[in-house]
C-alpha positions in Angstrom: 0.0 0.0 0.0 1.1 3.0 -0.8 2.7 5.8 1.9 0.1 8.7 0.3 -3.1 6.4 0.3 -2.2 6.0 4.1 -2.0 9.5 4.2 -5.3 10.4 2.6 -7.0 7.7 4.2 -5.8 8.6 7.9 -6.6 12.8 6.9 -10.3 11.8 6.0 -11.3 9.4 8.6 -9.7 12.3 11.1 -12.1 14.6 9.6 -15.2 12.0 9.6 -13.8 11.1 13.4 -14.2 14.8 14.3 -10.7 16.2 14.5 -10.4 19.5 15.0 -7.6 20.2 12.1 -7.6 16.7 10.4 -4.5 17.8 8.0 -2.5 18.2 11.3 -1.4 15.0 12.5 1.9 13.9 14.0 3.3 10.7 11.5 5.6 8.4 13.5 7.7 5.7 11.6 7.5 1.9 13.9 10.4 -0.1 14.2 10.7 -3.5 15.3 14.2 -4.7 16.2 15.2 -2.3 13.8 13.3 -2.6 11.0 9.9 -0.9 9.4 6.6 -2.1 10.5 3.9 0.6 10.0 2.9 4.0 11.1 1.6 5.9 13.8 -0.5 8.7 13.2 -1.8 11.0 16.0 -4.7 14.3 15.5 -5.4 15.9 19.1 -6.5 13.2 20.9 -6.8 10.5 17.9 -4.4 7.8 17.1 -4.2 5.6 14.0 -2.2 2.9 13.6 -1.1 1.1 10.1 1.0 -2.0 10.1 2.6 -3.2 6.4 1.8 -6.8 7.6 -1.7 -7.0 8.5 -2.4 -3.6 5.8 -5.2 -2.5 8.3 -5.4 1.0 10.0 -7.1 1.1 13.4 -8.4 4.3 14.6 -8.2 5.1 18.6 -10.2 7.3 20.8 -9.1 9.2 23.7 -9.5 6.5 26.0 -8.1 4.3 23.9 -10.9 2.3 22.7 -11.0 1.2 19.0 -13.3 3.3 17.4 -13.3 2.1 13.6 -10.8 -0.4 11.6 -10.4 0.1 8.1 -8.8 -2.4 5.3 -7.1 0.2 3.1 -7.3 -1.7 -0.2 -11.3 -2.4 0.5 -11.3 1.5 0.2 -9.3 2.2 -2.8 -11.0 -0.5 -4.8 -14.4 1.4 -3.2 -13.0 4.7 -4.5 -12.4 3.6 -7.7 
C-alpha cells in the first residue's frame, strides 16, 4: 500500500472522526528490532495505527478504545 493512500486515508477518517484540524497529524515511523513495521499517526487526541503486515489502520479514541478499523485496499477498490 502505498505511503500517500495512508495519508489520505488517515486525513479523512480524522475529519469523519471529528478532528479539530484533520491535516495536522503527527506521523511516526515503527520499528521493530530495527526494521519498518507501519505507522503511527496522531490528531489531538486521535491515534491511528497502520501496520505493512496485516495492511489494516485502526483508529483510537481518547481512551483508547477502538473506534473504527479500516482495510485500506477495500477503500481504494471502493473509491475507484
Amino acid at each position: 500500500m502505498q505511503h500517500d493512500a495512508i495519508i489520505q486515508l488517515v486525513t479523512a477518517t480524522f475529519a469523519e472522526l471529528g478532528a479539530g484540524d484533520p491535516q495536522s497529524f503527527t506521523p511516526t515511523i515503527l520499528l521493530r528490532e530495527g526494521f519498518f513495521v507501519g505507522y503511527q499517526f496522531r490528531c489531538g487526541e486521535l491515534r491511528a495505527m497502520w501496520f505493512a503486515d496485516s495492511n489494516v489502520l485502526k483508529f483510537h479514541g481518547a481512551d483508547g478504545t477502538l473506534v473504527r478499523k479500516i482495510d485500506p485496499q477495500e477503500q481504494m477498490k471502493k473509491a475507484a
